[in-house]
N, C-alpha and C positions, 0 to 999 in steps of 0.2 A: 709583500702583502698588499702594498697599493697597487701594484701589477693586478695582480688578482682582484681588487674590488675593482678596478676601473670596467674588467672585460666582464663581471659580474653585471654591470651598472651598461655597459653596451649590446649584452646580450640578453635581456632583461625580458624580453616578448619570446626568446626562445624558451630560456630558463621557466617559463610562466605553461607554457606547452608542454614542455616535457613532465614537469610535474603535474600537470590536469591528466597527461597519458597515465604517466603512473599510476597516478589512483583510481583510472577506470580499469585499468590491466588488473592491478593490484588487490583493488576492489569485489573481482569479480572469484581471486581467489581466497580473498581474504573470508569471503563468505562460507569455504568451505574448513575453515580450521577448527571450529567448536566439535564436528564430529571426528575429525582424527586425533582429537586426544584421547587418550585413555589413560587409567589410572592416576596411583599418587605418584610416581616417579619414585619412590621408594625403595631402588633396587642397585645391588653390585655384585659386582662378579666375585664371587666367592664359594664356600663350601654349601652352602644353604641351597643356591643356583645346581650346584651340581646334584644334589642329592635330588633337587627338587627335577630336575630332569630325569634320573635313576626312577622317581618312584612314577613317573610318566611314560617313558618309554618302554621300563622294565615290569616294573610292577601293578600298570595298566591303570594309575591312577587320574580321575579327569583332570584335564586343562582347566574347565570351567565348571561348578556347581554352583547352579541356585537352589533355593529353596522355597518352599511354600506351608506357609503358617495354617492350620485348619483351625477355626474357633469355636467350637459347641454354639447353639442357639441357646436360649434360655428357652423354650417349649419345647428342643428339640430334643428327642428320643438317641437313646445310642444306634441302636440299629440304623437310625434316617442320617445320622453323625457318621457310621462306614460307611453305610451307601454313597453318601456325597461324598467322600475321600475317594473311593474305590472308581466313581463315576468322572470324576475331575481327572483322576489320574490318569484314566482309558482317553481322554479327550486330548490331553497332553502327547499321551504316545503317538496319537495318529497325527499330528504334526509333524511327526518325523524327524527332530531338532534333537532329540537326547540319545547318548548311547548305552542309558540305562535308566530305570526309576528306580529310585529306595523308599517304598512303602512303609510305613507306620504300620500298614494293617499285615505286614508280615516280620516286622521288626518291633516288640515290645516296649521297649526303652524309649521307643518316637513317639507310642502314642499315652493320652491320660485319657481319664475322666470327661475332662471341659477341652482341651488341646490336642494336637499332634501338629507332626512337618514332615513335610517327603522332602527326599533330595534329589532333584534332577539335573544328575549328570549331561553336561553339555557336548554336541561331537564333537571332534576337536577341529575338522574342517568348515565348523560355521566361519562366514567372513566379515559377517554382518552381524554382531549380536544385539544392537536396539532393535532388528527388525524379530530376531528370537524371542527378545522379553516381550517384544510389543502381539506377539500370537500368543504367547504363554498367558499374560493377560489376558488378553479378549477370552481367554477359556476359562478363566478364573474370576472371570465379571460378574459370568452368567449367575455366577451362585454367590450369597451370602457367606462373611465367615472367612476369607479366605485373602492371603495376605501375601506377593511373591516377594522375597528379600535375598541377601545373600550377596557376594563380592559385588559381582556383575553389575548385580540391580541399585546399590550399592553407589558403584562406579557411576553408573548412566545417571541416578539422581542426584551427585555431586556435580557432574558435568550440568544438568538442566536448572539446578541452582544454581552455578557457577554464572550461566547465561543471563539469569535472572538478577543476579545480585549487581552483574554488570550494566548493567540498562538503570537500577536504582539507583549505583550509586551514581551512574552521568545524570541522573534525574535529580539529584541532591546538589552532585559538585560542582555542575558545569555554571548551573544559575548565580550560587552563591561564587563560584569564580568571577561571573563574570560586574555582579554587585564590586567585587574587590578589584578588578581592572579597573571597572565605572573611577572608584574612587579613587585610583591612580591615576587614572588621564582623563579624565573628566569627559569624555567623546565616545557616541557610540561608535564611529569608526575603528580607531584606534584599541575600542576593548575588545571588540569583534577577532580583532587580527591575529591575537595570539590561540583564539579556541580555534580558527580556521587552520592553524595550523599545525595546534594539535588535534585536530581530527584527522588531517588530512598524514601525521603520523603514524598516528592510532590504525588508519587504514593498511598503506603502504607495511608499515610492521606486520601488520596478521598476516599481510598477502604474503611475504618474505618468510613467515614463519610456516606457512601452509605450503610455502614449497621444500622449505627446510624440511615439514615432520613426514614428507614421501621416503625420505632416507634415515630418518632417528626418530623414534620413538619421544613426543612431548606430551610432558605431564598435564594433567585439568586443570593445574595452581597456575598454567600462566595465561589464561584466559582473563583474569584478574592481576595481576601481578605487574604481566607486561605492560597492557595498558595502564594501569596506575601508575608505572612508571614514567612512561613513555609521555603521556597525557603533562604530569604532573609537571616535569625535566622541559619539554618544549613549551607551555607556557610560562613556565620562570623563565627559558632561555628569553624566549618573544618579551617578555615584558621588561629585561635588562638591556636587550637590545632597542625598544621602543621608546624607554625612556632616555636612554643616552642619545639616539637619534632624535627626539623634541630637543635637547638641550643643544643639540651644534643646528639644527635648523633654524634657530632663533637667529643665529648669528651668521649663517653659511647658504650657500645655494643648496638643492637636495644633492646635487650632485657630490660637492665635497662634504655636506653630513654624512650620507652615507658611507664616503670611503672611509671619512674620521671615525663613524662608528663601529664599522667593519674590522679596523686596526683598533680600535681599543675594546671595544665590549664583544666581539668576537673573540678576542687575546682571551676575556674570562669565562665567557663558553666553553672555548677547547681544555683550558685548564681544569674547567668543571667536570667535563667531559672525563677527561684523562685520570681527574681523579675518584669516579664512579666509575669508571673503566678499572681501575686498581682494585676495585673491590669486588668488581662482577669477578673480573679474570681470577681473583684467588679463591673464589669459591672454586675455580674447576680443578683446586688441588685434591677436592672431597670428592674420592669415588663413587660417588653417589646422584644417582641418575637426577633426581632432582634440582642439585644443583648447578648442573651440567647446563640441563634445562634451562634455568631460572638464567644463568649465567650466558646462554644464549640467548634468548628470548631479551632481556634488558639488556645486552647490548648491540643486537637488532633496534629494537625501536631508541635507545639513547644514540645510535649513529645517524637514525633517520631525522631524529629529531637533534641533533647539531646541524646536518645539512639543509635540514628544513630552515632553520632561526640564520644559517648565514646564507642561502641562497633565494629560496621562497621569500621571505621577509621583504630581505632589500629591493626584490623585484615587485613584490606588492605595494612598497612605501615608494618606492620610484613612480610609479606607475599612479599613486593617490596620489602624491605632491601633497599640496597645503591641505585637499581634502580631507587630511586625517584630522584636523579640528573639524570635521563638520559634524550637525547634531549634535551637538556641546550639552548634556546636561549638569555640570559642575562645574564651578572653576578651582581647578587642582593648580594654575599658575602661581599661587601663594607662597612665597619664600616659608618651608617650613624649618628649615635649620635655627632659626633664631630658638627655638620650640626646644629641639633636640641637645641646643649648644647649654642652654639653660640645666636639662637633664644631665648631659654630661659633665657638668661644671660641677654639680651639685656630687655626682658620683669620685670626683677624682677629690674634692672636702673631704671627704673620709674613709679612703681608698680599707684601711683597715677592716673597718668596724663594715664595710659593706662586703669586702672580700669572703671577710667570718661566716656573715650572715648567708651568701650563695652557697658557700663551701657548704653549710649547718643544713642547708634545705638540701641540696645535694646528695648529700651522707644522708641524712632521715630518709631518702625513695632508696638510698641502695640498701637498705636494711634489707628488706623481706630477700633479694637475692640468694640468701644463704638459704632460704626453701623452696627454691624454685625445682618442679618438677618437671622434668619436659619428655613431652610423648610421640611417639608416632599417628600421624591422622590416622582414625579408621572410622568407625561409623560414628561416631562421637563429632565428627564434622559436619553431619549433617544437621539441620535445625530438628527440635524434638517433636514437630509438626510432621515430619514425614514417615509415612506408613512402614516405608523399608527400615529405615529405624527402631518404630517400636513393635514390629515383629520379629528384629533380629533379636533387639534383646530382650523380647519374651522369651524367645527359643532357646538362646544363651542364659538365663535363669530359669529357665523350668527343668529344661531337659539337660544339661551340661554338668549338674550335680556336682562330684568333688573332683572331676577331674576339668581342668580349668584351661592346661593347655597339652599341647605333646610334641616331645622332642622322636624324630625317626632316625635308628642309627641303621645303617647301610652298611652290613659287614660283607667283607670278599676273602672267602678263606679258598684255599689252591687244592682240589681233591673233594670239594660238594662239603655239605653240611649235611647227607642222610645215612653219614655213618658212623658206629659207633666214636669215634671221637671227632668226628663235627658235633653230634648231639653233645658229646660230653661237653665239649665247647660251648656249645650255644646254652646249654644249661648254667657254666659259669660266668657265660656275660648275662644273662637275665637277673641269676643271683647277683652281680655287682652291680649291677642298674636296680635293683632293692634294694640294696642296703640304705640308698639314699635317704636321708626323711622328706624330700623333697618330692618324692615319686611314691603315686598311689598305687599302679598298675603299669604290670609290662606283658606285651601279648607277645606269647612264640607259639611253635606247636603245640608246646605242654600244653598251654591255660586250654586251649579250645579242643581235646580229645581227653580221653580216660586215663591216659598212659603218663605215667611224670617220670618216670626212671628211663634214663638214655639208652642202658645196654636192654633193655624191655621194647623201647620202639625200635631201636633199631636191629631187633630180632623181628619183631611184628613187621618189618617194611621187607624183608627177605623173601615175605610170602606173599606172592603177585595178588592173590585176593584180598586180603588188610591193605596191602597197599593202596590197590584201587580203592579201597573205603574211605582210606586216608586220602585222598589225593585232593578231595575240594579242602580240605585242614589245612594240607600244606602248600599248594599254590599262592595262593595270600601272600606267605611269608620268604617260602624260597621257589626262587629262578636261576637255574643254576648253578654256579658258585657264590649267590650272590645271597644273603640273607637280611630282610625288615624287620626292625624289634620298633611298634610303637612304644613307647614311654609314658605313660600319662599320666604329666602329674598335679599337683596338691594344688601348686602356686600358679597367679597369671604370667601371660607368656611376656608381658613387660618388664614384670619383675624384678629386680635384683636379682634376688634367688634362682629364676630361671634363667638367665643371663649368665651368673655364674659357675650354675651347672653346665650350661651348652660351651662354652669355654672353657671351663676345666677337662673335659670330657674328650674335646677338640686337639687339645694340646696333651694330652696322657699318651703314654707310650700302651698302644694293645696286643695282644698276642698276632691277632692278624690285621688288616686293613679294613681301618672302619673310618667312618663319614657320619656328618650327623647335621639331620636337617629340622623344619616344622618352627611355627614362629617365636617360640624362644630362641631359636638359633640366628633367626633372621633380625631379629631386635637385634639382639648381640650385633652380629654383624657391621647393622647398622649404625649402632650408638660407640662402636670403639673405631670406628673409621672416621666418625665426626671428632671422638674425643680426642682421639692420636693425630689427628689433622690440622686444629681447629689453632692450635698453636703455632705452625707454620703457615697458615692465613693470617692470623693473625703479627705478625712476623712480615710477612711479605707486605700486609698493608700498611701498618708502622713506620718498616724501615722505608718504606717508596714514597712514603708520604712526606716523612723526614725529610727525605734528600732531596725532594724538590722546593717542598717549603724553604729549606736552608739555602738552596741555591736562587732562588725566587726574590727573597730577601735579604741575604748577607747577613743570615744572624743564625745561631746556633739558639739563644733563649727562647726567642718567637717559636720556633717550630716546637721544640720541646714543650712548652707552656703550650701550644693546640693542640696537642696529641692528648697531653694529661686532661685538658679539661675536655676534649671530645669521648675520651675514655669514659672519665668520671660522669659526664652527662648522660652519655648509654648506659654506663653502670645504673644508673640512676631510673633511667625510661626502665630498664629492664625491673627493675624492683617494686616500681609501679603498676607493673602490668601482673607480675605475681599477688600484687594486693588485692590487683582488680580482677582477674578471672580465677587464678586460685583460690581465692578469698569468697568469690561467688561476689564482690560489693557492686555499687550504683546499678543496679538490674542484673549483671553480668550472668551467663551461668556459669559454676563454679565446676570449672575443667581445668584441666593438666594445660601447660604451656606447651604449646606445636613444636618440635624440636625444628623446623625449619625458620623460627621469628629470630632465635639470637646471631643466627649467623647472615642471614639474608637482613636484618634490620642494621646488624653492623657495618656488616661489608657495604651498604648501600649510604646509608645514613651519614660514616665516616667519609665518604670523596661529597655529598652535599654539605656535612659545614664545615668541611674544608674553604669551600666556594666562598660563601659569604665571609670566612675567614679572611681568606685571598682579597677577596672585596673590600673590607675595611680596614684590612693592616697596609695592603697599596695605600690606599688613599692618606694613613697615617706616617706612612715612611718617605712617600711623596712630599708632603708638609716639613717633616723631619728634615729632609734632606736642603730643603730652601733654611728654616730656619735655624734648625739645632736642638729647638726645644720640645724634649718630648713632651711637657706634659699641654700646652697649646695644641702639638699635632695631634694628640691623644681625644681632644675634643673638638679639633677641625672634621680632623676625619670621622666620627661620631654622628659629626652636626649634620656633615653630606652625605653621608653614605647613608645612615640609621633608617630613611623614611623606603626605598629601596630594596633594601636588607628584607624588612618589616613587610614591605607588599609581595615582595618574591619567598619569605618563608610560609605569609597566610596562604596564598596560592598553594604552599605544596603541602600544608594542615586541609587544608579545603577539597582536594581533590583527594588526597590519602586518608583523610578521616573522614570521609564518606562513608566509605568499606566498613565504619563501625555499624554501619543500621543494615548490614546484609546481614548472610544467615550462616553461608559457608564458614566454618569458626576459624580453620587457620587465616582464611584472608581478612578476617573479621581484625583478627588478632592483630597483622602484620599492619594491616591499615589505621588500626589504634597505635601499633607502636612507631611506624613511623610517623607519623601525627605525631605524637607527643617527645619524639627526640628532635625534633625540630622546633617545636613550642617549647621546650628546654633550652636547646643553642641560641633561638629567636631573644630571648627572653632574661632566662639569670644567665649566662656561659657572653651572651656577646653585649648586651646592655648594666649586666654588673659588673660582672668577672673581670674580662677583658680590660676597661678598663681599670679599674680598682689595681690591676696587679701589674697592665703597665705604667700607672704612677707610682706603684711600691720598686718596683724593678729601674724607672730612672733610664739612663742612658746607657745602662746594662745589656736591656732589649737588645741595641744593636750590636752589639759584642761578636766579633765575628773574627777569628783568630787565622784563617787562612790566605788572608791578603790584606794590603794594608790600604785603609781607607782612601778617599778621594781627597783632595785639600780644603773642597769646600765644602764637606762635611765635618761637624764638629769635632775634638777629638774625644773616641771612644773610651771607657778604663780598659 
């Protein structure tokens, strides 16, 4: 490792070049990465995918629909209410963008009184679709009344918030960062240095990811995500490294601080590293595009942002020499330990009665967990300000009536479905898809012709004339051996209820080969690949955590004791965050929890207070091991570490609780919750807990039964 700092610390003007290249190379495409996201990442390969292709290539259904909301005037006449629909619509067609309209004014069900929506099928060779919506609009400007919503549009205004939110919250966190460096190192040079380098992360990361998304498909969540990561991880890194290099500069030439600091507060970057690495990586056990995403994207910018803090850094603090005291406005030189040694003196008096009491707050946030509902983002992420929002769910409560969602089954029977025992067939899977109480409506041939008796139509299809009558009836549904039964039923496609129909349905043994798609199947899908999963991340990040803690340390209690209370303090964030957005409290709107916050706030949150873990039990086992006694080391290391600890967790409250005052609600969400599992760890888990339970625990802590102690450490039980 001294090898390495030294030719870090000699090639320092290079090092300094190459990263300025990067980030104008980097820079240049980092610009282009907001427009190739799309979507929520919400997808895996499964039966939904398939079917969902069947009813596209086979059954001619679109790629893309939007939709456009019609509003009545309050003077306006019904006839002036078609005209403008009818007129709008004609304007749309000569654009040339759709490979079909579904007019209101030829479909009953679409229009009212005061309302209607057309559906405009998208072709599926658009390549551009902002530039589709943005014609679509201009034609729908001209007139009052009129509102385009729908996946797509949908899509684009999550992304154009996404953009937005991200500019706010650097407009909230960066300043208030840079207040909290101020009052770490008292220099504007010095506080400067750590935002320079997370920006100059923040860049390099996009640019990495925009080359990444030419070949993979990434979702709009890491527009915000990444960065919050990225941003938040490189100035804690800069600011651990900062202050341990003022502490050997006091004493050293720059040249040997730096290498001093290189070898030791770079030792707790990589471990920090490694163990947000542990949590990214196991998200990629979830087939599930999103966290695939999430799981690249954060360890994209958390690579760039270690090599940033060990390379950037040292070459910029070489390069400043003593100048990094210049423009002093604080003096931070103040011995604060006497402050901390006092706090923790007073904690380890009644190690009990204070353990109770963290434990008691603890348990009271993990309450509401047991009603936590969590959902997949759909338009409910968007803030209730925007237009696409509340036309969609105009249209979804006006027009949607009792059938709420619908499952598509895809059968493939050997010998066609247009003869008397396919019909007989197709007539007995319609009956068993009614029996349901879950199902309002199921559409075959029967519903939409005169004829309900199998051996009746399929004597009527015999004669070339009925048949051609029939044949716009039955195209719809069959394409050669292949038969569509929409489903539509009672319940939402979130549901329980429809979740467990689209599964039981899935897994029944049928007469012939059926598939079954439409977004209760796709929920489904989704939510048992996270739930069957979610255990074996969980798992993998435990036991990796385990095994290094314990080999880190020489104790088998230590590691055990931070796993539980890192657990129990998530337990905890997460039952807060159910009070606060399920609950609707402190302004919140009262929405379903993102099903993407408990796994991404875990896996992330678990390798950061591992960090500060690592940080203050070093420093107490170090004491240990010179004196013997834990409960002095218990408050040495307290007394040094605590002020540190405390500036590198507000840094990572301050840039991730930002995200509370945007609009996008999962990042909203994600950004409160990690914010608050760190104000948790920061707070009762490492200033109460911690303590309290190793003075209850004694010299137990270091218990370590796989090798036998050093001589000059005390002897263990």
């Amino acid at each position: 490792m001294r090898n390495i700092s030294t030719l870090l610390i000699r090639f320092h003007k290079v090092i300094l070049i190459l990263w300025l290249a990067a980030a104008v190379v980097m820079g240049i495409f980092a610009s282009r990465l907001p427009s190739m996201l799309e979507g929520d990442g919400f997808r895996t390969d499964g039966e939904f995918e398939q079917v969902q292709k069947e009813l596209t290539n086979t059954f001619d259904f679109p790629k893309s629909t939007v939709m456009v909301l019609f509003e009545k005037g309050a003077n306006e006449s019904s006839e002036a209410f078609q005209k403008k629909i009818r007129r709008t619509l004609a304007k749309i067609e000569k654009l040339h963008v759709s490979s079909a309209i579904e007019s209101p004014l030829d479909t009953p069900d679409m229009l009212k009184e005061e309302s209607a929506y057309a559906l405009i099928h998208i072709d599926e060779k658009t390549d551009d679709m902002s530039v589709v919506l943005q014609d679509i609009n201009q034609q729908i400007k001209s007139e009052e009344g009129m509102t385009l919503t729908g996946g797509p549009v949908i899509s684009e205004d999550i992304n154009r918030a996404s953009q937005d939110d991200l500019k706010q919250a650097e407009l909230i966190g960066l300043p208030v960062a840079l207040l909290v460096l101020l009052f770490a190192f008292g220099t504007i040079t010095a506080s400067v240095l750590p935002l320079i380098v997370g920006g100059i992360t923040i860049v390099i990361g996009f640019g990495v990811l925009a080359l990444i998304g030419k070949n993979v498909d990434l979702a709009i969540f890491i527009l915000n995500i990444a960065p919050m990561l990225g941003l938040a991880l490189s100035i804690d890194f800069s600011l651990l490294f900062i202050n341990r290099y003022k502490e050997e500069f006091r004493k050293h030439s720059k040249t040997e601080a730096l290498i001093t600091t290189i070898h030791t507060a770079g030792h707790s970057i990589l471990f920090s590293a490694i163990c947000v690495f542990i949590g990214l990586g196991a998200m990629l056990l979830i087939d599930v595009d999103i966290f695939k995403n999430l799981a690249i994207g954060g360890t994209v910018v958390v690579v760039v942002a270690v090599i940033g803090s060990l390379t950037l850094l040292p070459a910029l603090l070489y390069v400043l020499d003593d100048r990094i005291y210049k423009w002093r406005l604080l003096r931070t030189d103040k011995d604060s330990s006497a402050g901390w040694r006092t706090f923790a003196s007073a904690v380890m008096k009644r190690p009990v009665l204070i353990a109770i009491a963290a434990a008691a707050i603890l348990i009271a946030g993990v309450m509401p967990v047991q009603n936590m509902k969590l959902a997949i983002p759909n338009v409910e992420a968007l803030p209730k300000t925007f237009d696409s929002r509340k036309a969609y769910e105009k249209i979804e409560r006006d027009f949607m009536g009792e059938n709420r969602s619908t499952i598509y089954a895809i059968a493939e029977r050997k010998g066609g479905w247009l003869n008397e025992a396919g019909l007989d067939q197709m007539k007995q899977l319609e009956a068993q898809f009614r029996s349901k109480k879950e199902v309002n409506e199921v559409n075959t041939i029967f519903s939409v012709n005169h004829i309900n008796e199998p051996k009746q139509l399929a004597a009527s299809l015999q004669q070339p004339e009925i048949k051609k009558q029939l044949q716009p009836a039955i195209e719809p549904f069959i394409r050669g051996d292949k038969l569509m039964i929409p489903i539509h039923l009672k319940v939402e496609a979130s549901s329980n209820a429809a979740q467990d129909l689209a599964r039981d349905w899935s897994g029944q043994h049928w007469p012939v080969h059926m598939q079954f798609g439409g977004h209760p199947k796709f929920n489904q899908e989704i939510y048992d690949e996270i739930f069957n999963k979610i255990w074996l991340v969980l798992a993998v990040i435990l036991v990796s955590t385990f095994i290094i803690l314990m080999l880190a340390f020489r104790s088998i209690i230590i590691p055990l004791k931070a796993i539980l209370m890192n657990v129990l303090g998530l337990t905890s964030t997460f039952g807060i965050l159910v009070w606060l957005f399920q609950g609707g409290h402190l302004g919140m709107e009262e929405m379903d929890i993102s099903l993407l916050l408990p796994v991404l706030v875990f896996s992330v949150v678990f390798g950061l207070s591992m960090d500060y873990e690592v940080f203050l039990i070093s420093r107490i086992r170090e004491y240990y091991l010179k004196t013997g006694d834990n409960t002095q080391s218990t408050v040495e290391g307290l007394a040094t570490t605590s002020k540190v600890i405390t500036s590198a967790a507000l840094i990572m409250i301050v840039i991730t609780g930002a995200f509370a005052f945007t609009g996008v609600v999962p990042v909203k969400q994600i950004g409160i919750g990690i914010a608050l599992a760190i104000a948790i760890d920061a707070t009762i888990i490492r200033l109460l807990l911690v303590p309290s339970l190793m003075k209850l625990l004694g010299d137990w802590n270091w218990w370590y039964p796989f090798r036998p102690q050093k001589h000059s450490e005390k002897q263990r039980p």
